[in-house]
Structures are given as C-alpha cells and as structure tokens.
N, CA, C and O of each residue as an XYZ file, in Angstrom:
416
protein
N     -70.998   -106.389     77.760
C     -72.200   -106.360     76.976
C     -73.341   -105.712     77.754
O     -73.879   -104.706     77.292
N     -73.817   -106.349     79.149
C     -74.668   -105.681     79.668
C     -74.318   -103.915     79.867
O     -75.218   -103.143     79.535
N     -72.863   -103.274     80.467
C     -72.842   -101.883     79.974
C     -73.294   -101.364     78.849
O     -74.121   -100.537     79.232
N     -73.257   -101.333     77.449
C     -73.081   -101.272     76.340
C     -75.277   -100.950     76.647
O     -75.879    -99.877     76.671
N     -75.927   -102.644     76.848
C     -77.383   -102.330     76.732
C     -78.077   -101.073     77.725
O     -79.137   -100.503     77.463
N     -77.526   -100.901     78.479
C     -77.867   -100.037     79.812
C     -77.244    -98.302     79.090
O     -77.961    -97.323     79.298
N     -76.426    -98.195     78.596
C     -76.021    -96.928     77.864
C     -76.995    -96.624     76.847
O     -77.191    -95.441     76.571
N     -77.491    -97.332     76.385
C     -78.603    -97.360     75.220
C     -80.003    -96.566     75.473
O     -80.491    -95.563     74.954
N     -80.632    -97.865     76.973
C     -81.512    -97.441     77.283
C     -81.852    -96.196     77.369
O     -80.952    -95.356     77.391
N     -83.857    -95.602     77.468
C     -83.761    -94.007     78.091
C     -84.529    -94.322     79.474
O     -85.291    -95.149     79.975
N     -84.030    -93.463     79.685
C     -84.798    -93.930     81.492
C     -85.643    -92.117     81.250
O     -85.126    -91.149     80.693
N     -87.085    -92.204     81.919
C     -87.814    -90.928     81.449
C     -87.627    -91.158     83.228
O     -87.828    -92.182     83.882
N     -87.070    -89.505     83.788
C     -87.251    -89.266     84.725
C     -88.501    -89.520     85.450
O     -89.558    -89.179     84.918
N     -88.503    -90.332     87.121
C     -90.065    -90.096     87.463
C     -91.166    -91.220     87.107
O     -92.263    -91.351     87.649
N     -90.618    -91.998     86.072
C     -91.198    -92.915     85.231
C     -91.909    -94.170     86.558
O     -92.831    -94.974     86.422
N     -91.179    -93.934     87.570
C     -91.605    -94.778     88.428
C     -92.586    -94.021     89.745
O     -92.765    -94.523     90.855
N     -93.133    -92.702     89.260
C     -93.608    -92.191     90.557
C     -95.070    -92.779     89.387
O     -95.176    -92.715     88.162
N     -96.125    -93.396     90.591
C     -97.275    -92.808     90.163
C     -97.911    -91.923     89.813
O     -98.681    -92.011     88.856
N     -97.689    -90.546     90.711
C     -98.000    -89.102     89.840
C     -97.822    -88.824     88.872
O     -98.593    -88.398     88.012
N     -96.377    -89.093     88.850
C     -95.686    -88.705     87.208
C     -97.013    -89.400     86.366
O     -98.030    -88.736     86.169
N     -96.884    -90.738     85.919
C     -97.749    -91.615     85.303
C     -98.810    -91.435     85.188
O     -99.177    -91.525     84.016
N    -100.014    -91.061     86.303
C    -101.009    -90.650     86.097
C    -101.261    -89.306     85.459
O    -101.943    -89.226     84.438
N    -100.671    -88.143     86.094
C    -100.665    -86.819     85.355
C     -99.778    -86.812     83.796
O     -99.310    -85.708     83.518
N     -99.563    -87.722     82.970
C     -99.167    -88.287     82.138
C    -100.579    -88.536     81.288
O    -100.991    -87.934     80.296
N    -101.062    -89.438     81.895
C    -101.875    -90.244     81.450
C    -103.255    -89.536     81.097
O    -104.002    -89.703     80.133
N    -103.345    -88.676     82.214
C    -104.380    -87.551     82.219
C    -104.178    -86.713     81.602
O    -105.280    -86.302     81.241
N    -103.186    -85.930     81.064
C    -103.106    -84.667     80.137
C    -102.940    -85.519     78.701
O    -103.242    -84.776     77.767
N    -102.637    -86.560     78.349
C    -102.575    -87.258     77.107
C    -103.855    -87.643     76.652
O    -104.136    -87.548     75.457
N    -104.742    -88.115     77.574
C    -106.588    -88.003     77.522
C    -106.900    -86.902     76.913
O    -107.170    -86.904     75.712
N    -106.910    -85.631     77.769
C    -107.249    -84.267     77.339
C    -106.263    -83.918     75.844
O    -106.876    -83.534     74.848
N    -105.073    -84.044     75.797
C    -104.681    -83.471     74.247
C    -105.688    -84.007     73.150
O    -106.291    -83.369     72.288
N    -105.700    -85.430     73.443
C    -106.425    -86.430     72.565
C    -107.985    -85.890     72.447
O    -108.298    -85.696     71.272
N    -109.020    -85.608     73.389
C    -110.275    -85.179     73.277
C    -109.989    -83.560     73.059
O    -111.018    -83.042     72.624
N    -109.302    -82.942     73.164
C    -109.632    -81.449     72.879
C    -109.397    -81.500     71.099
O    -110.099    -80.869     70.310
N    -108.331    -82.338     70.744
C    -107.549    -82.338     69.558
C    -109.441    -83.096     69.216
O    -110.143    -82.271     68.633
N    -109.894    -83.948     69.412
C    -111.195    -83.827     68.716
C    -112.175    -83.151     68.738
O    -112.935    -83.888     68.110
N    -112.695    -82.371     68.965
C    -113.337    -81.300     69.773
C    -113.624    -80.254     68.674
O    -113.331    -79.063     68.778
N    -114.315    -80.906     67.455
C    -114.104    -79.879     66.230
C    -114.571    -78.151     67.070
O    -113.756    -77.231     67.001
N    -115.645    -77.998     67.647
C    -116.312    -76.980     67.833
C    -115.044    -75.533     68.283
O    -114.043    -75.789     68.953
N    -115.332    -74.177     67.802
C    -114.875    -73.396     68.116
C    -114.222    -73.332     69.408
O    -115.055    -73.869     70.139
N    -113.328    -73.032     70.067
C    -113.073    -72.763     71.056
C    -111.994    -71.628     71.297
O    -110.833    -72.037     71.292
N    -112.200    -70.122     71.531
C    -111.954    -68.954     71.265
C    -110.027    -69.290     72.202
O    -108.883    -68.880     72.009
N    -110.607    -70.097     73.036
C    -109.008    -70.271     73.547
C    -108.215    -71.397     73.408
O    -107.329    -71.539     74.252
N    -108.359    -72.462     72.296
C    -108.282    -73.632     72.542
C    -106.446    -73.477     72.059
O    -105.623    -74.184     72.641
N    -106.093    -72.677     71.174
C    -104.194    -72.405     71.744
C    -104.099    -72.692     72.722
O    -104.017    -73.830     73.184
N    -104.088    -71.456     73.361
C    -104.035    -71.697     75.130
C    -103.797    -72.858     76.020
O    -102.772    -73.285     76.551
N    -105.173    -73.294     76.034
C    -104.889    -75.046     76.294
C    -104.134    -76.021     75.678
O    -103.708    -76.990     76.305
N    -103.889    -75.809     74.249
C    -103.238    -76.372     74.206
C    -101.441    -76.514     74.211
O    -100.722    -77.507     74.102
N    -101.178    -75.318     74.357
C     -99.899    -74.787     74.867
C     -99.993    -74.947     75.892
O     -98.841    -74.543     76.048
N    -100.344    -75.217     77.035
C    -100.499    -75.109     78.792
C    -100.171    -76.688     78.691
O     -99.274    -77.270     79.302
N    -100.930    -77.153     77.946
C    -100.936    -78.848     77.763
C     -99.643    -79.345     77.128
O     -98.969    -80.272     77.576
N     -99.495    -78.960     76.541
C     -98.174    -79.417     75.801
C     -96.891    -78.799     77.148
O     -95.995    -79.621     77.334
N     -96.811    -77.799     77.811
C     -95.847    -77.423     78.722
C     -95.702    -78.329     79.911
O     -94.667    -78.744     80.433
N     -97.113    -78.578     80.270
C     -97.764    -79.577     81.368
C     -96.942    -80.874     81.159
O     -96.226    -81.377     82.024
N     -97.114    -81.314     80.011
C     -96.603    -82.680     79.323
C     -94.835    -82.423     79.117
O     -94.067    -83.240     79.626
N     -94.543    -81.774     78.692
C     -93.067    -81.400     78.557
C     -92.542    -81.731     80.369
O     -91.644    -82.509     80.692
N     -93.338    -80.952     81.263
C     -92.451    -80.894     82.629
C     -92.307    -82.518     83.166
O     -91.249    -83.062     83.483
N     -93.947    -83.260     83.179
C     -93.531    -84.586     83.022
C     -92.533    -85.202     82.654
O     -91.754    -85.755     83.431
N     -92.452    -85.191     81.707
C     -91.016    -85.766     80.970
C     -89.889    -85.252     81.496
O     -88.914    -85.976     81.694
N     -89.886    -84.433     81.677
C     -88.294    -83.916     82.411
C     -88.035    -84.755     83.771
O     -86.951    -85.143     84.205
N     -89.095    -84.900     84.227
C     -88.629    -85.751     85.704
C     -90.708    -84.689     86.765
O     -91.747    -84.167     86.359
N     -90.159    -84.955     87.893
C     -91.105    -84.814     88.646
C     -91.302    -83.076     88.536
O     -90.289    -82.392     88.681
N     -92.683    -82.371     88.267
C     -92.875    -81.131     87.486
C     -92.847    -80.175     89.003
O     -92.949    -80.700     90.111
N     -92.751    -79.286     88.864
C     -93.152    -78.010     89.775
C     -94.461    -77.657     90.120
O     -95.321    -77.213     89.359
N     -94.584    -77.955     91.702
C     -96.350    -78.038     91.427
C     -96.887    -76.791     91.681
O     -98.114    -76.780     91.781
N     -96.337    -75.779     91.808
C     -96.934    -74.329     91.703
C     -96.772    -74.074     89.931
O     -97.361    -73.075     89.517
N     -96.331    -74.566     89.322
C     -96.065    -74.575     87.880
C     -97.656    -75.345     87.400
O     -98.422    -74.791     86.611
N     -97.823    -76.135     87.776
C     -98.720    -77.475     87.145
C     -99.930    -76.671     87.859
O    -100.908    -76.482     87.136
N     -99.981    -76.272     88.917
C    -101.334    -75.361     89.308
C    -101.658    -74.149     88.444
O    -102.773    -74.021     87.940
N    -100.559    -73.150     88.253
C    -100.772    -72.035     87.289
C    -101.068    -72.842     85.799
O    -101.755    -72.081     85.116
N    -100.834    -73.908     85.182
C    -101.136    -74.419     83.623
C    -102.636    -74.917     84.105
O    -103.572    -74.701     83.335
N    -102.940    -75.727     85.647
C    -104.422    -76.126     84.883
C    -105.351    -74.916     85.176
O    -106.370    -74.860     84.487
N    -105.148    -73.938     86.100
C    -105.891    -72.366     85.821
C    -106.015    -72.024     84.313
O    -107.027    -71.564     83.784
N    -104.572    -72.379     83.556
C    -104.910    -71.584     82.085
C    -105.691    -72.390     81.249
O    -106.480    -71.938     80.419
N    -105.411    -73.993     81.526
C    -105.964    -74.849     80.807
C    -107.701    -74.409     81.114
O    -108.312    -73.922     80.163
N    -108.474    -74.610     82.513
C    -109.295    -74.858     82.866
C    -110.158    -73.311     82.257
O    -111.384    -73.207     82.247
N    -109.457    -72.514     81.912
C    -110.188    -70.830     82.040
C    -110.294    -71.144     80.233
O    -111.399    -70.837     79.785
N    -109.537    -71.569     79.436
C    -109.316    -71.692     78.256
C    -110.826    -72.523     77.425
O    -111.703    -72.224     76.614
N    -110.369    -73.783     78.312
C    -111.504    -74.823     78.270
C    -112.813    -74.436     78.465
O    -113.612    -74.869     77.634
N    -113.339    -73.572     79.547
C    -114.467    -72.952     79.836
C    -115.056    -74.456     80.435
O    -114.569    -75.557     80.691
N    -116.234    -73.892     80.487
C    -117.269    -75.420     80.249
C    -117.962    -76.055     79.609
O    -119.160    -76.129     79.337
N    -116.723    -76.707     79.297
C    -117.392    -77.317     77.742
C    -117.526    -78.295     78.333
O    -116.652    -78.621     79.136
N    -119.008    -79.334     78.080
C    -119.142    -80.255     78.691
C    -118.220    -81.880     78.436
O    -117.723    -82.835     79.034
N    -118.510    -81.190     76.851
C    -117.812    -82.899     76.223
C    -116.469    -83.088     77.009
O    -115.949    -84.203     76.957
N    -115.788    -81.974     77.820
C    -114.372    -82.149     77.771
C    -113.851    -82.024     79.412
O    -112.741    -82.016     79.944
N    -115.643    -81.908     80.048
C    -115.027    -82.199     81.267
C    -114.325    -83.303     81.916
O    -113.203    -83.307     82.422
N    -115.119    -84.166     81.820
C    -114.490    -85.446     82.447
C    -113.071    -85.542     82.328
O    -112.360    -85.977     83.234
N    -112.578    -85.078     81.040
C    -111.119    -85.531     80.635
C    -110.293    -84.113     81.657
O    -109.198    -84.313     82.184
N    -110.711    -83.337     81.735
C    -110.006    -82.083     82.188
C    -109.650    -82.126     83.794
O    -108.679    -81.686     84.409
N    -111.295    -83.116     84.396
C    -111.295    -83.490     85.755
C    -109.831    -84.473     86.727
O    -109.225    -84.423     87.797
N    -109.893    -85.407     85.264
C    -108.748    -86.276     85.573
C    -107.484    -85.160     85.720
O    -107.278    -84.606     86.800
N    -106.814    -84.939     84.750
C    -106.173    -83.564     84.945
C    -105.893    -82.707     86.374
O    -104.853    -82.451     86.981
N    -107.178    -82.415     86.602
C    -107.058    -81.824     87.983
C    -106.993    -82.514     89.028
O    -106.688    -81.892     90.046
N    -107.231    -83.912     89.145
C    -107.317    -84.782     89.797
C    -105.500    -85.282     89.962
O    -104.933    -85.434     91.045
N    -104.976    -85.431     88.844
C    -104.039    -85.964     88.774
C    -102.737    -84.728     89.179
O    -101.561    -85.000     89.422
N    -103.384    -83.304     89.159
C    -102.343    -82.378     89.458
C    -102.218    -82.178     91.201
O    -101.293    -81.660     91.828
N    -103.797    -82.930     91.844
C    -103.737    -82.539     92.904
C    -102.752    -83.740     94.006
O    -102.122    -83.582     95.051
N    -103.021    -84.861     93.177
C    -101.872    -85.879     93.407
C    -100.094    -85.214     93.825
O     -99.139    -85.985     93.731
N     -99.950    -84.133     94.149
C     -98.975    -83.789     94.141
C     -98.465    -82.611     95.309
O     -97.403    -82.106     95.673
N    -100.140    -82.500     95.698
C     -99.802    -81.708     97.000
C     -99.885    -80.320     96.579
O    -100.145    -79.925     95.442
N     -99.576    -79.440     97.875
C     -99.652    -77.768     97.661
C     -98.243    -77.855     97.408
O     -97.388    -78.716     97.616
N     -98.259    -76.037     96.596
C     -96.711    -75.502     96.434
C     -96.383    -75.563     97.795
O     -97.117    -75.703     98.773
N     -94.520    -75.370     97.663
C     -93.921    -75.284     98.726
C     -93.746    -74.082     99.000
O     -93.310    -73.524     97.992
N     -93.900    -73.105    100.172
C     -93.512    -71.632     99.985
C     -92.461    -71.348    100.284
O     -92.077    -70.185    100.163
C-alpha cells in the first residue's frame, strides 16, 4: 500500500532548495502584479514570456543561472521603470541572485 501512495505522489524537482521556492515565489508576485497593471506597456509580452520561461525552469528542478540572468535582463528592459512594479521585479532579482554567478 505504502508503494502504490508514493507512485502517485509528484515530487516538483528542487521543491526543497530555498532558491527554488523563493525564485518561485518571486516571479509568481510579478506575473500576478504585471497581469494587473492595466496601463500600456509596449513590452509587456516580453515579460511576460521571460516570466512564464523563468517559471517553467523552476519547475523542472534547479534552473540555469546564466539562463535566469539573460530572462531578468529581458524581463527588467521590458518592464522599464515602472514604478508600481518595482518592488515586485526587485524580489525577482533578488531571488535570481540567490543562485550565484554563471559557471564558465
């Protein structure tokens, strides 16, 4: 029986790193405030494709951090400075830097 519950389960890669979790937690902030954010924003695709890729690598397990550096460049250039949406974007960068430099 206990096999049977354990085959069931999903285990989300990473689920136990703090990074994972926080840079999780932080790009799910930002989908959520940009997705309100009636005002024009000439690139707001952009971001939100960078965001949604960002969020996809999460889920796969622990992301590529020369990957997660090139998405918050697109996110952050997309975003401009919009004020309402800094704070949320900060976490973001905060939470990508949680992860150290690329490896060369």
């Amino acid at each position: 029986m206990r096999k049977e519950a354990v085959e069931r389960r999903t285990v989300v890669h990473g689920q136990d790193d703090p990074r994972v979790v926080e840079l999780h937690r932080a790009v799910t902030r930002l989908r959520r405030e940009l997705a309100g954010y009636r005002a024009c924003l000439a690139d707001r695709a952009i971001a939100e494709e960078e965001l949604a890729a960002v969020d996809a690598m999460v889920r796969a397990g622990e992301p590529e951090v020369a990957r997660l550096r090139h998405s918050l460049l697109l996110i952050a250039g997309a975003i401009g400075s919009v004020s309402a949406l800094a704070e949320a974007l900060g976490e973001v960068r905060n939470a990508v830097e949680l992860f150290g430099r690329p490896v060369r």
